[in-house]
mmCIF entry with sequence, helices, sheets and N, C-alpha, C, O atoms, coordinates in Angstrom:
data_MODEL
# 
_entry.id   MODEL 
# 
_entity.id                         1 
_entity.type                       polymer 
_entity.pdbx_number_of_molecules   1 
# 
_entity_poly.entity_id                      1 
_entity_poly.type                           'polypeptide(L)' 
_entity_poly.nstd_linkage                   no 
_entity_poly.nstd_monomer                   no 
_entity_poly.pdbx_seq_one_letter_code       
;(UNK)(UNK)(UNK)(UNK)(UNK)(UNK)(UNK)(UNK)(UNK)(UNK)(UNK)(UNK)(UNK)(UNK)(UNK)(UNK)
(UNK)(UNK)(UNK)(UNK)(UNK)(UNK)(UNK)(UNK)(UNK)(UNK)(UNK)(UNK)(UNK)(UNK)(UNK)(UNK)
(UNK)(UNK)(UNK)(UNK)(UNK)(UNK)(UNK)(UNK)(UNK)(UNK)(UNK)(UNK)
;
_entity_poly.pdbx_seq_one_letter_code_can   XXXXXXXXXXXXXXXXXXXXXXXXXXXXXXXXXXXXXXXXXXXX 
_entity_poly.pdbx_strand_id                 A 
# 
loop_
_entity_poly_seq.entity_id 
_entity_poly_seq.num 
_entity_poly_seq.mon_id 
_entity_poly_seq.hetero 
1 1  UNK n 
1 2  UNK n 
1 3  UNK n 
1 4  UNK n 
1 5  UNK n 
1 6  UNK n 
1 7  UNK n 
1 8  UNK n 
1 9  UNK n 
1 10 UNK n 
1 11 UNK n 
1 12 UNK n 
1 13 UNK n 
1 14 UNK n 
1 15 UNK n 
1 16 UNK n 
1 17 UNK n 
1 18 UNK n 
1 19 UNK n 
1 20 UNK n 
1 21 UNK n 
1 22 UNK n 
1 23 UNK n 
1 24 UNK n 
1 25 UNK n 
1 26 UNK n 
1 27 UNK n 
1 28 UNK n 
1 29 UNK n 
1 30 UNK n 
1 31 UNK n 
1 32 UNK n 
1 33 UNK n 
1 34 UNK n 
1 35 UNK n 
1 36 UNK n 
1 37 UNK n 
1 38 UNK n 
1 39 UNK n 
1 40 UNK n 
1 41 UNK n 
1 42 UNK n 
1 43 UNK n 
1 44 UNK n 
# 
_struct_asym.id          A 
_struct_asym.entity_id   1 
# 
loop_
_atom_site.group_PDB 
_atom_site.id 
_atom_site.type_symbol 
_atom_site.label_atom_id 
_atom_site.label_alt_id 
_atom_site.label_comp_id 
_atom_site.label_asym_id 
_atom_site.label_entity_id 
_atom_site.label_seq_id 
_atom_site.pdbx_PDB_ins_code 
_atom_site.Cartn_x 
_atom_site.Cartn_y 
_atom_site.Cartn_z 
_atom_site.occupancy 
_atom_site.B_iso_or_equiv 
_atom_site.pdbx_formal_charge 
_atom_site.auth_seq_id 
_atom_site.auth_comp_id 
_atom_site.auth_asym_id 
_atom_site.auth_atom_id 
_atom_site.pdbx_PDB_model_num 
ATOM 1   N N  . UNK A 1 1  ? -18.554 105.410 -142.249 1.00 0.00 ? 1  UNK A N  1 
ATOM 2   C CA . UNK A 1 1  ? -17.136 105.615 -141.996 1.00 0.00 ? 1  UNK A CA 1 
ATOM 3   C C  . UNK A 1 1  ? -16.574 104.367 -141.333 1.00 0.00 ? 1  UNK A C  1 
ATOM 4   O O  . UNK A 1 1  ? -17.297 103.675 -140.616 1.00 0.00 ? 1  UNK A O  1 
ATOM 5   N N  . UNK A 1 2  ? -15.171 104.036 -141.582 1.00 0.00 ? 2  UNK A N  1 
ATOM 6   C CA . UNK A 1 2  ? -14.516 102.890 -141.192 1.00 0.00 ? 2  UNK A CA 1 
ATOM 7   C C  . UNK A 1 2  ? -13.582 103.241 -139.869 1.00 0.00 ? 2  UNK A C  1 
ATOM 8   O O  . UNK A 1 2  ? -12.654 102.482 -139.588 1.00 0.00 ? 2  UNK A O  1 
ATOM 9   N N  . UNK A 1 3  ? -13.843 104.358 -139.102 1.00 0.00 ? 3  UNK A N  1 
ATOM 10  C CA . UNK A 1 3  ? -13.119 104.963 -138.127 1.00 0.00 ? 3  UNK A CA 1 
ATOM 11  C C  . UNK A 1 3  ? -13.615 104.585 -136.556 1.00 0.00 ? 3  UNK A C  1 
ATOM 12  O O  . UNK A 1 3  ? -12.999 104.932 -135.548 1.00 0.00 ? 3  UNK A O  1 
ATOM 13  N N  . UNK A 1 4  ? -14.850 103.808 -136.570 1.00 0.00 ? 4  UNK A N  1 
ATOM 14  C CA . UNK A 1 4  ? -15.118 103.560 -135.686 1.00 0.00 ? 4  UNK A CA 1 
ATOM 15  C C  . UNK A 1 4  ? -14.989 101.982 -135.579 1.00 0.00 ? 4  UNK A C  1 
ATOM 16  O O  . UNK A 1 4  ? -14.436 101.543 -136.587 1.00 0.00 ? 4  UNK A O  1 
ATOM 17  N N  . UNK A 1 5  ? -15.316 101.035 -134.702 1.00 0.00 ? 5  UNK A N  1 
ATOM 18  C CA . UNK A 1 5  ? -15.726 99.196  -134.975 1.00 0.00 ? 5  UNK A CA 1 
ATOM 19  C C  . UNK A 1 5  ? -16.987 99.333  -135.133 1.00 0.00 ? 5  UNK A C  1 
ATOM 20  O O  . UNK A 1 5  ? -17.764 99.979  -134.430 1.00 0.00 ? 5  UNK A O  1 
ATOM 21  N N  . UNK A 1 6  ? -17.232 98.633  -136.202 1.00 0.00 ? 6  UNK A N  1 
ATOM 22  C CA . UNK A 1 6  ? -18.526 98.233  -135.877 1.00 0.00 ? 6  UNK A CA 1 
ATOM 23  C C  . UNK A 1 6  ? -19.653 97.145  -135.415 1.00 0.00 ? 6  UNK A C  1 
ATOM 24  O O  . UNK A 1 6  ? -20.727 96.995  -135.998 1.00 0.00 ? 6  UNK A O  1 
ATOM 25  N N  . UNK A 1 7  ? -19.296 96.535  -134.460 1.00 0.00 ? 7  UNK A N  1 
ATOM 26  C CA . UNK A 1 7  ? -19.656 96.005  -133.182 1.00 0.00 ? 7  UNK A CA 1 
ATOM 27  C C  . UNK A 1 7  ? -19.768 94.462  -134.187 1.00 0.00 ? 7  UNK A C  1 
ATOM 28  O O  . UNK A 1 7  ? -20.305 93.621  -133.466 1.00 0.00 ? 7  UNK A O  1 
ATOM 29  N N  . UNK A 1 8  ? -19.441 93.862  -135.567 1.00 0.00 ? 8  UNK A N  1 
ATOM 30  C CA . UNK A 1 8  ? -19.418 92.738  -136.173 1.00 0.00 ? 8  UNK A CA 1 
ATOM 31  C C  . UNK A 1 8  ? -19.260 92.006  -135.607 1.00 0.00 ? 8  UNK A C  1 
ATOM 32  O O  . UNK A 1 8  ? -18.871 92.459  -134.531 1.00 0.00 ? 8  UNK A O  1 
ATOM 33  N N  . UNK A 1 9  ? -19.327 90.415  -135.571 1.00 0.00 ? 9  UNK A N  1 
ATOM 34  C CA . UNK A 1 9  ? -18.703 89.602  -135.555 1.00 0.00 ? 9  UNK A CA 1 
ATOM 35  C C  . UNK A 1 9  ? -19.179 88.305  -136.756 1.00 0.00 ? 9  UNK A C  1 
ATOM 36  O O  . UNK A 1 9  ? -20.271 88.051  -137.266 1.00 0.00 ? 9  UNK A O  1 
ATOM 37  N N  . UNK A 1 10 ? -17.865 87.688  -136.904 1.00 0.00 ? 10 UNK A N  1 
ATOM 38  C CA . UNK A 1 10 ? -17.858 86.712  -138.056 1.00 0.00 ? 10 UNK A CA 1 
ATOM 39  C C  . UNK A 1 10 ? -18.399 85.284  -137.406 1.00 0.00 ? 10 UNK A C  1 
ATOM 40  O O  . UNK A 1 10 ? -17.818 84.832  -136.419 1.00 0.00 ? 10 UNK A O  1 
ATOM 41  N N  . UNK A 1 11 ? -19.370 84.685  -137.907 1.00 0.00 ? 11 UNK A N  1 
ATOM 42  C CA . UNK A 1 11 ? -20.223 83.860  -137.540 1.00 0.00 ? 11 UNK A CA 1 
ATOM 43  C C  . UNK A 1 11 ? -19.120 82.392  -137.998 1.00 0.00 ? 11 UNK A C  1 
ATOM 44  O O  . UNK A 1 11 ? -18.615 81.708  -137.109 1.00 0.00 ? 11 UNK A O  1 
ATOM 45  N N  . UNK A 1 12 ? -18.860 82.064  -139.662 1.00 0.00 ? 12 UNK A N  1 
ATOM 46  C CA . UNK A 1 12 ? -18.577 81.408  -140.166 1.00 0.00 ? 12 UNK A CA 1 
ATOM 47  C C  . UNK A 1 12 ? -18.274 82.221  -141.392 1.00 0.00 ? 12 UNK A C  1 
ATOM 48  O O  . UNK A 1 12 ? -18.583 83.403  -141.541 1.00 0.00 ? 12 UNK A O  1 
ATOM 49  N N  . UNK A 1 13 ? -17.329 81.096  -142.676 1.00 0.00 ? 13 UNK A N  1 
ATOM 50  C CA . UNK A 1 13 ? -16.755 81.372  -143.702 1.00 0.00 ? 13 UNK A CA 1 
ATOM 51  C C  . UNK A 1 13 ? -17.543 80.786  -144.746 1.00 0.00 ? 13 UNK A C  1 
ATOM 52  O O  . UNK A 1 13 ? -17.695 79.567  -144.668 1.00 0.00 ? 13 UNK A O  1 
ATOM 53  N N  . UNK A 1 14 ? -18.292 81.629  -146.094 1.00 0.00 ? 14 UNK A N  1 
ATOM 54  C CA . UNK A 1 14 ? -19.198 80.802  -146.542 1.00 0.00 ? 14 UNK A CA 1 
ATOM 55  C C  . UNK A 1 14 ? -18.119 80.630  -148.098 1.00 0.00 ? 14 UNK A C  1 
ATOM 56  O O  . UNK A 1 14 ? -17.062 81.256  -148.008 1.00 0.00 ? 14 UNK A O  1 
ATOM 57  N N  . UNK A 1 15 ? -18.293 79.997  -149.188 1.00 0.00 ? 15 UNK A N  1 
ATOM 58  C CA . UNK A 1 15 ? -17.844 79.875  -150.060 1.00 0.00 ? 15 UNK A CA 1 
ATOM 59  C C  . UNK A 1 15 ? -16.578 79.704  -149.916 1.00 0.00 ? 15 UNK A C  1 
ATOM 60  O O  . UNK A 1 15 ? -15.935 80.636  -150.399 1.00 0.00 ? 15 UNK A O  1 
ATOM 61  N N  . UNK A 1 16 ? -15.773 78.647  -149.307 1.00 0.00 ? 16 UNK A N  1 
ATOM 62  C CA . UNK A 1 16 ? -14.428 78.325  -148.976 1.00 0.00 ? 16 UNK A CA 1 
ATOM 63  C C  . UNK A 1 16 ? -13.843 77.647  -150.329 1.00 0.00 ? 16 UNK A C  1 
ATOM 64  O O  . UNK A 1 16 ? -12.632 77.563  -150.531 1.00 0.00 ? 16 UNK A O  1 
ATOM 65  N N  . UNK A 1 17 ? -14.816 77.175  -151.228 1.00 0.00 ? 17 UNK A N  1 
ATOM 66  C CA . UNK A 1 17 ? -14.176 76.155  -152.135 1.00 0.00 ? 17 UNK A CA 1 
ATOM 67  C C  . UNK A 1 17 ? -13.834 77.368  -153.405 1.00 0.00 ? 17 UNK A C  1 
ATOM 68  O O  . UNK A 1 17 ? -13.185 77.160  -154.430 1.00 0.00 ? 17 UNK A O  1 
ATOM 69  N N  . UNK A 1 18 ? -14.376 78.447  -153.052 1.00 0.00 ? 18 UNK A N  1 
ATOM 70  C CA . UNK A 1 18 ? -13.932 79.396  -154.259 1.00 0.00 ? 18 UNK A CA 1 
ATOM 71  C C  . UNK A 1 18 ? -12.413 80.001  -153.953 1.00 0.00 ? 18 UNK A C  1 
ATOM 72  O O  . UNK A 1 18 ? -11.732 80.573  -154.805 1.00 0.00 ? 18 UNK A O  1 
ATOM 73  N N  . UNK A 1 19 ? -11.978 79.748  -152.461 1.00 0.00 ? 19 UNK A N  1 
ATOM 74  C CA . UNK A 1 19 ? -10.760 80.526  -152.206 1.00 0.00 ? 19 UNK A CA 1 
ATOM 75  C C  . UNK A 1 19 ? -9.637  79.926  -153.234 1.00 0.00 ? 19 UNK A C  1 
ATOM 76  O O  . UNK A 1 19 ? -9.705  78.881  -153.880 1.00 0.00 ? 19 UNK A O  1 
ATOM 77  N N  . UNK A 1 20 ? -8.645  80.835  -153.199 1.00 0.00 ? 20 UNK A N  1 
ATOM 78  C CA . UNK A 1 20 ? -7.400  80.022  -153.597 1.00 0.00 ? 20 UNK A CA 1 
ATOM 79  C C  . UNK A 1 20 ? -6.816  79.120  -152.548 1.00 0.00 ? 20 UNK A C  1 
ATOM 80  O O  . UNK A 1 20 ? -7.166  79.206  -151.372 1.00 0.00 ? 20 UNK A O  1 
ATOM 81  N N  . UNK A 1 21 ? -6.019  78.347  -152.928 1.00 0.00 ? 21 UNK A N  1 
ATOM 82  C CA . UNK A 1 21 ? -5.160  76.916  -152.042 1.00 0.00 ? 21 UNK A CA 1 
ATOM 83  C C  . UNK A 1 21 ? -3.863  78.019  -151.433 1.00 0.00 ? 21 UNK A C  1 
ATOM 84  O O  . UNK A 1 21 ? -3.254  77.511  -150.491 1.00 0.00 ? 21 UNK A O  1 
ATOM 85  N N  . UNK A 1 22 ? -3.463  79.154  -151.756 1.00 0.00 ? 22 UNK A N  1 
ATOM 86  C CA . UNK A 1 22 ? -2.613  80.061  -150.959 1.00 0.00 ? 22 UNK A CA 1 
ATOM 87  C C  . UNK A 1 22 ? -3.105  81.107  -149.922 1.00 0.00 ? 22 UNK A C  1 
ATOM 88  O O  . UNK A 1 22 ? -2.406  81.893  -149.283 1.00 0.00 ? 22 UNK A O  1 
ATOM 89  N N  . UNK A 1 23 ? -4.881  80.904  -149.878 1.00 0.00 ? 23 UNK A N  1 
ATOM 90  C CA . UNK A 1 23 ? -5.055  81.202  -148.520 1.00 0.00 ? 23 UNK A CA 1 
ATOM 91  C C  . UNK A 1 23 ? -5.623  80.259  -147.407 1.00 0.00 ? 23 UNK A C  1 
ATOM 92  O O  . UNK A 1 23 ? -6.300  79.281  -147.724 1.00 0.00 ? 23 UNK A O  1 
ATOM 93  N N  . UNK A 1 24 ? -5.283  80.625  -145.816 1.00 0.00 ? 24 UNK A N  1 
ATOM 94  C CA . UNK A 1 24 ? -5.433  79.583  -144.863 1.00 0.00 ? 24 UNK A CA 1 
ATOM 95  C C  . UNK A 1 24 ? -6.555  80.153  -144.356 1.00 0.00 ? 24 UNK A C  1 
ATOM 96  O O  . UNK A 1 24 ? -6.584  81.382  -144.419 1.00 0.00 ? 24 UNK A O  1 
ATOM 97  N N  . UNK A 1 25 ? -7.364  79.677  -143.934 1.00 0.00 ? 25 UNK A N  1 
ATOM 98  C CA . UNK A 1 25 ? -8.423  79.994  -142.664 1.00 0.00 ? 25 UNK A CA 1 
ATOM 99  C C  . UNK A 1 25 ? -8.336  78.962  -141.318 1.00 0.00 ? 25 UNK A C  1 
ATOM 100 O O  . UNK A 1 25 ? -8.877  77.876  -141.111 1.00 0.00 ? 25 UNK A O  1 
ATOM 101 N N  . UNK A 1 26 ? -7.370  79.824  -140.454 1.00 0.00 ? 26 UNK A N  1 
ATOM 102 C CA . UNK A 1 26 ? -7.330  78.768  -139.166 1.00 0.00 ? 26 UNK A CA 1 
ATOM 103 C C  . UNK A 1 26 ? -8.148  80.063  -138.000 1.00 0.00 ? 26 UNK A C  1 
ATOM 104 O O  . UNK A 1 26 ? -7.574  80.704  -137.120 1.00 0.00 ? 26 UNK A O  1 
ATOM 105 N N  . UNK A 1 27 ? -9.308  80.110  -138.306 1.00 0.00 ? 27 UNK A N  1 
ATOM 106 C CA . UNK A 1 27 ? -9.577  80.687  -137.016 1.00 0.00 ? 27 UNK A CA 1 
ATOM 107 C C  . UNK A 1 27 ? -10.576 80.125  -136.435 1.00 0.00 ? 27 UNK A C  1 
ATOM 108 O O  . UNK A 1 27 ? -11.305 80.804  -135.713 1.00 0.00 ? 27 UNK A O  1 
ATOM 109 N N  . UNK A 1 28 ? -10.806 78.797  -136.629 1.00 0.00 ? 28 UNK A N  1 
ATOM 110 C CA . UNK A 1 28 ? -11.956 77.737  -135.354 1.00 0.00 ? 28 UNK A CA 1 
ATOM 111 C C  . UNK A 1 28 ? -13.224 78.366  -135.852 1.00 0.00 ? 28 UNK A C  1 
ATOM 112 O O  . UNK A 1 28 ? -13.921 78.845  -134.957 1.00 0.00 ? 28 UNK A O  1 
ATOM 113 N N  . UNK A 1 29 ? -13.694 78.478  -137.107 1.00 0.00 ? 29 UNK A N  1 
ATOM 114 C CA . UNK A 1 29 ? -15.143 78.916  -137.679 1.00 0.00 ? 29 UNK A CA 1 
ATOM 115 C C  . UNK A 1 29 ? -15.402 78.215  -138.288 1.00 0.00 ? 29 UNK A C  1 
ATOM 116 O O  . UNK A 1 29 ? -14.577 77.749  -139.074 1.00 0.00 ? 29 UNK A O  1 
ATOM 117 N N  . UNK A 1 30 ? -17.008 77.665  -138.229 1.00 0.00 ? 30 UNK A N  1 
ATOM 118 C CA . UNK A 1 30 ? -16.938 76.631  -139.174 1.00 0.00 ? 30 UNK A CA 1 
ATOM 119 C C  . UNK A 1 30 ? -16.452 77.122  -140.941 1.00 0.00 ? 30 UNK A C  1 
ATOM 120 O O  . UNK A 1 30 ? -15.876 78.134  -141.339 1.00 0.00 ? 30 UNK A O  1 
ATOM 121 N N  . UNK A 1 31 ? -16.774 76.386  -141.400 1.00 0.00 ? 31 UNK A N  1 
ATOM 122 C CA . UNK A 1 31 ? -16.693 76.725  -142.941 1.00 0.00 ? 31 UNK A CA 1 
ATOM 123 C C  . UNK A 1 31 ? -17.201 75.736  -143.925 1.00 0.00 ? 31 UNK A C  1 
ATOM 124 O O  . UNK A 1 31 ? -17.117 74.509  -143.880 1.00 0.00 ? 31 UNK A O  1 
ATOM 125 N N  . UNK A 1 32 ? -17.947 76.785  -145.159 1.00 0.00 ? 32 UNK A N  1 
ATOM 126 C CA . UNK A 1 32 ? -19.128 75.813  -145.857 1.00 0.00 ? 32 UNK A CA 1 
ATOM 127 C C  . UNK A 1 32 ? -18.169 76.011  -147.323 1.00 0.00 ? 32 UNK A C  1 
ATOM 128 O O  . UNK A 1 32 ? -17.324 76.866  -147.591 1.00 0.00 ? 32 UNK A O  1 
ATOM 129 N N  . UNK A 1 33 ? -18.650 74.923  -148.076 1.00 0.00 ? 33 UNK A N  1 
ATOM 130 C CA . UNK A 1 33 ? -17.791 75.535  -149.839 1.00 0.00 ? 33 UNK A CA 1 
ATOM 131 C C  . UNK A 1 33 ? -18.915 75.981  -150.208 1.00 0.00 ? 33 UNK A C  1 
ATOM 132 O O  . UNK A 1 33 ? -18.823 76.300  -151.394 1.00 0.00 ? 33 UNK A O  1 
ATOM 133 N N  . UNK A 1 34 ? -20.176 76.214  -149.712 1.00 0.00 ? 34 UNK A N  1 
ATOM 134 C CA . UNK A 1 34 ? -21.222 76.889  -150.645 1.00 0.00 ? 34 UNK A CA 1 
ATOM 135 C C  . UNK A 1 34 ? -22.006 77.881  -149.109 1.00 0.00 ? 34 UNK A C  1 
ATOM 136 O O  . UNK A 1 34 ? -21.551 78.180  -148.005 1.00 0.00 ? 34 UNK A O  1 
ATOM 137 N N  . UNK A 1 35 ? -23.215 78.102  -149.727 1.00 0.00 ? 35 UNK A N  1 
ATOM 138 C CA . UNK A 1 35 ? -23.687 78.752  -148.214 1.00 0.00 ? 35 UNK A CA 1 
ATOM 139 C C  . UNK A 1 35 ? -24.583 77.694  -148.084 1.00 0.00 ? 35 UNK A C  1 
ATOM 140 O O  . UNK A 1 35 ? -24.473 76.733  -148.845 1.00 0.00 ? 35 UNK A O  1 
ATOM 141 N N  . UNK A 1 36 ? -25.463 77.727  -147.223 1.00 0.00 ? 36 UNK A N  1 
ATOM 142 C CA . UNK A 1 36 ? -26.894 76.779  -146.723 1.00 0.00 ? 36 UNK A CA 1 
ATOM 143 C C  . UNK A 1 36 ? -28.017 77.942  -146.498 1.00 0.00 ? 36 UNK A C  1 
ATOM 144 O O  . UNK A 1 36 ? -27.778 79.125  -146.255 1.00 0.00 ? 36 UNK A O  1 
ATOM 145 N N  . UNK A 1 37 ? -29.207 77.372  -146.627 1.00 0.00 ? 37 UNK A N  1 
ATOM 146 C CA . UNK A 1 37 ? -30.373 78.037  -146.751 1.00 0.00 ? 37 UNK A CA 1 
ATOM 147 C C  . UNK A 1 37 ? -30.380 79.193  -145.605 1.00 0.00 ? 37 UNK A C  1 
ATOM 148 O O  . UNK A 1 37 ? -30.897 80.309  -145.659 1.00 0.00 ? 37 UNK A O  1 
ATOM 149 N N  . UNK A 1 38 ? -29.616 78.557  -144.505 1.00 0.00 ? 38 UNK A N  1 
ATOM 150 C CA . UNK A 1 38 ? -29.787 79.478  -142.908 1.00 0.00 ? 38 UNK A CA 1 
ATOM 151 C C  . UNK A 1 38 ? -29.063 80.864  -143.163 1.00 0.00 ? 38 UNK A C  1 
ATOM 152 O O  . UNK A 1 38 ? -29.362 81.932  -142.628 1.00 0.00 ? 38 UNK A O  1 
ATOM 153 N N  . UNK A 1 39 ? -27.874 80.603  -144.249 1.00 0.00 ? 39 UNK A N  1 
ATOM 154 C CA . UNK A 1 39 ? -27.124 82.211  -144.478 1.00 0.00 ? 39 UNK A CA 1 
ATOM 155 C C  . UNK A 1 39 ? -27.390 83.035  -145.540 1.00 0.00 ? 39 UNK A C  1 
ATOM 156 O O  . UNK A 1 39 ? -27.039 82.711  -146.675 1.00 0.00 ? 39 UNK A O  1 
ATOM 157 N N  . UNK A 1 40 ? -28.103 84.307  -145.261 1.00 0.00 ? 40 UNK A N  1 
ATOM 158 C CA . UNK A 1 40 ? -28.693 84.737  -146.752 1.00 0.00 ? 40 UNK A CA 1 
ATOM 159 C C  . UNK A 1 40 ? -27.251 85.756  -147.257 1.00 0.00 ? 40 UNK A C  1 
ATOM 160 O O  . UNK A 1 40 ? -26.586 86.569  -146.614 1.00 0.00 ? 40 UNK A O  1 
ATOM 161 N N  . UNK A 1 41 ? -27.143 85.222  -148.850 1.00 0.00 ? 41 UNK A N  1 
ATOM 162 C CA . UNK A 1 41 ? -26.410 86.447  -149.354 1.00 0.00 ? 41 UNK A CA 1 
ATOM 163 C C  . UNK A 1 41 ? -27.294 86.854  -150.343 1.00 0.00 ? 41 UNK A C  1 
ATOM 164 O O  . UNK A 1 41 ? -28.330 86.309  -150.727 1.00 0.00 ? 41 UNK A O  1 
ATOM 165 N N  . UNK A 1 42 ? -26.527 88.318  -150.865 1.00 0.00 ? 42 UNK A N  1 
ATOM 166 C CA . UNK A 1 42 ? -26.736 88.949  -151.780 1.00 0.00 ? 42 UNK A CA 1 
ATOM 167 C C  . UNK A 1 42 ? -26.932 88.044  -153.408 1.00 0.00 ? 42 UNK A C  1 
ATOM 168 O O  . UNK A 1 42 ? -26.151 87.336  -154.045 1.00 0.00 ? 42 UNK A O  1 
ATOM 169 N N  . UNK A 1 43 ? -28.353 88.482  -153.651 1.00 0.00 ? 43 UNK A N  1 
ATOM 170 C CA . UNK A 1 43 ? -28.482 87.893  -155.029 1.00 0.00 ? 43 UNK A CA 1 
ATOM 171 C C  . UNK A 1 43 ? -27.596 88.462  -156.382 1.00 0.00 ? 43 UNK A C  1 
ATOM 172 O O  . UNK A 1 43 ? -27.450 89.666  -156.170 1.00 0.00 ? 43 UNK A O  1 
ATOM 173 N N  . UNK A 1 44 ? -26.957 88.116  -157.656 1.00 0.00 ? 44 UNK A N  1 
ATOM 174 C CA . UNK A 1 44 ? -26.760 88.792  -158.361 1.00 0.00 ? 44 UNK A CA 1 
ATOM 175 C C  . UNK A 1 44 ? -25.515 88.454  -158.996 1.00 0.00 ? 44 UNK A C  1 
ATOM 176 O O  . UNK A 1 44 ? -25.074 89.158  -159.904 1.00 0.00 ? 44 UNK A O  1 
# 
């Protein structure tokens, strides 16, 4: 359920070069255009 927080927090922004140029990311995180070995995503 989405009714509670769930205690997240956003480390960094991975795949920035896929965004569109009409969105901003100003919130002082780094940011990668791809990921690096240290951030695992989902294969597929």
């Amino acid at each position: 359920s989405f009714e509670r927080p769930s205690g997240l927090t956003a480390e960094s922004h991975i795949f920035v070069g896929d965004k569109g140029d009409y969105y901003s990311i100003e919130d002082g995180l780094p940011q990668f255009e791809k990921s690096t070995p240290s951030i695992k995503v989902a294969d597929g």
